[in-house]
C-alpha positions in Angstrom: -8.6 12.9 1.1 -8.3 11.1 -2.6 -11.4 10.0 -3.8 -12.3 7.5 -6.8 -11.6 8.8 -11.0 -8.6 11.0 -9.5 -5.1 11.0 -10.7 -3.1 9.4 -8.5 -0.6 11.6 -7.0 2.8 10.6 -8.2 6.0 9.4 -6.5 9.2 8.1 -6.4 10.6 5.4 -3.7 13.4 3.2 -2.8 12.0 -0.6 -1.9 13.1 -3.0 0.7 16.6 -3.5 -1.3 17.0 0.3 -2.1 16.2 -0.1 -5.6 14.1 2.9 -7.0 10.5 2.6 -8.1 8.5 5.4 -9.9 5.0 4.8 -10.1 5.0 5.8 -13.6 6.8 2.2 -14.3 3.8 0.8 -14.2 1.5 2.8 -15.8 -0.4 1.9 -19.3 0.7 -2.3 -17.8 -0.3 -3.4 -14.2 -3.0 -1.9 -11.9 -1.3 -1.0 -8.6 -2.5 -1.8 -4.8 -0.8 1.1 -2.9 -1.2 0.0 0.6 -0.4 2.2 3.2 0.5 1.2 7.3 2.0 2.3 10.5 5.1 0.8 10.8 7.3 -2.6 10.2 7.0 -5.7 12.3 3.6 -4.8 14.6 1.1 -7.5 14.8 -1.5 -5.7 12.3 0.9 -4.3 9.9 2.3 -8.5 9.5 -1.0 -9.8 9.3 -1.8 -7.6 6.4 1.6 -8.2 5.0 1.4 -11.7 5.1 -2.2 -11.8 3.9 -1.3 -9.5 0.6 1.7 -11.9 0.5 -0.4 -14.9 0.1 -2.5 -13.9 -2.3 0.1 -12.6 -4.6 0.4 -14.9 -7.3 -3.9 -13.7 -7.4 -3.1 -10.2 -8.2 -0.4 -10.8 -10.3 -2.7 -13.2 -12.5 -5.2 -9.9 -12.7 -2.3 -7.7 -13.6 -1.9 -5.8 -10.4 1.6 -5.1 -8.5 1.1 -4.7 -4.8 3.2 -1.9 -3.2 3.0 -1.6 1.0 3.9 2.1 2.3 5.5 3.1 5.6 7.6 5.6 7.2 10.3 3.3 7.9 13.5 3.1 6.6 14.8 0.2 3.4 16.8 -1.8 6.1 13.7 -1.8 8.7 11.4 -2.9 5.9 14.3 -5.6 4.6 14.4 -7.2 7.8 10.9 -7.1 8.2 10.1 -8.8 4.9 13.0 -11.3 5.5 11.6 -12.5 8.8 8.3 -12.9 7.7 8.8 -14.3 3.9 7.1 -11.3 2.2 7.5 -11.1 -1.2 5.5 -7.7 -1.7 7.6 -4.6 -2.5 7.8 -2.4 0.7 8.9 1.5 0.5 10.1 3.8 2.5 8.8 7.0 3.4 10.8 8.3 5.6 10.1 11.9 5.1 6.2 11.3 4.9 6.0 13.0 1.7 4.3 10.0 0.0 2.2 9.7 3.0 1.0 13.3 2.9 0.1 13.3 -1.1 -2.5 10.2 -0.3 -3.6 11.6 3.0 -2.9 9.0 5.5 -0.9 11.0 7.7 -3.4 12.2 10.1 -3.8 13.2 14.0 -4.9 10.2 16.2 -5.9 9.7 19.8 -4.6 7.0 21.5 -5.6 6.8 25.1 -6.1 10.8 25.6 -2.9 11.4 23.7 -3.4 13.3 20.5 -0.3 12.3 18.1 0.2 12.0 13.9 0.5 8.6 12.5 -0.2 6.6 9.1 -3.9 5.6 9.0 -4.1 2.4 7.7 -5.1 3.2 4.2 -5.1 1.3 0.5 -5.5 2.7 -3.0 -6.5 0.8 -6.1 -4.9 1.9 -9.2 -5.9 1.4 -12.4 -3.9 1.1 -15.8 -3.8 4.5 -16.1 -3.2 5.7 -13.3 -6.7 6.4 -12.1 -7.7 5.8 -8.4 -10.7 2.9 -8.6 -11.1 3.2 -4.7 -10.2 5.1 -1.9 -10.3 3.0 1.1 -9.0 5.1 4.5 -8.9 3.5 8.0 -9.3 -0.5 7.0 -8.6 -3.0 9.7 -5.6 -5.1 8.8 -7.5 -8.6 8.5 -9.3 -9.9 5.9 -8.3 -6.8 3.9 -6.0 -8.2 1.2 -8.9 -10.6 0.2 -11.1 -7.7 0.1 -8.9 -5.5 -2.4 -8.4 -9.1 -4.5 -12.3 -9.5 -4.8 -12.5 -5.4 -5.7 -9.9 -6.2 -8.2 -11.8 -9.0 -9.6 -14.7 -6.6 -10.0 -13.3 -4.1 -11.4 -11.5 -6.4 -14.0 -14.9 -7.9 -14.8 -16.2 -4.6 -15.4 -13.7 -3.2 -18.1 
């Protein structure tokens, strides 16, 4: 697991309208809010789309893009954020790689079954490039305020 003052582990990713994004973009400009959940259109995964959603224009103000993570594919993830009004970029990570560098591809157990699934994770990213916090099994609700007020600290503190 990625812990805090690490490098975060770099990548490359088609978005919600297939257009490419390299981390690196945004390095030495924005701080970056690497969200990572289980898949498109469940009623977690929407609450804490639409939640990062609304506080958007927050985050941008402080500098920091917000980037959701999944295993599904650039159309899943178009209609997703088309039904729901989401104006956070979405990627696709269809092969798990991405998932598997930040370690939220993990064995669960769901009702006796043991089976591998993204763990409902989010990374803060500074500037540089630097993790600011780890955050690994977060519950969907509530969350996106919670990384805005961490932001907010961490801006104060620079």
């Amino acid at each position: 697991m990625l812990t805090a003052k690490q490098d975060a582990p770099f990548f490359e990713a088609q978005d919600q309208n297939q257009e490419w994004l390299h981390l690196a973009d945004y390095q030495g400009y924005k701080n970056v809010v690497l969200y990572f959940y289980p898949k498109d259109d469940t009623p977690g995964c929407t609450l804490e789309a639409q939640q990062f959603t609304a506080l958007a224009s927050e985050f941008e103000a402080l500098d920091t893009v917000i980037l959701g993570v999944s295993k599904d594919s650039c159309d899943s993830h178009k209609a997703f954020a088309e039904k729901y009004g989401l104006t956070v970029r979405l990627l696709a990570d269809p092969s798990g790689e991405i998932c598997e560098r930040y370690g939220v591809w993990q064995e669960r157990e769901k009702d006796g079954v043991k089976k591998m699934a993204i763990l409902r994770s989010t990374f803060i990213l500074n500037k540089e490039g630097v993790i600011e916090d780890a955050q690994y099994g977060v519950n969907p609700d509530g969350h996106a305020a919670a990384v805005l007020a961490r932001i907010r600290e961490l801006s104060e503190a620079a």
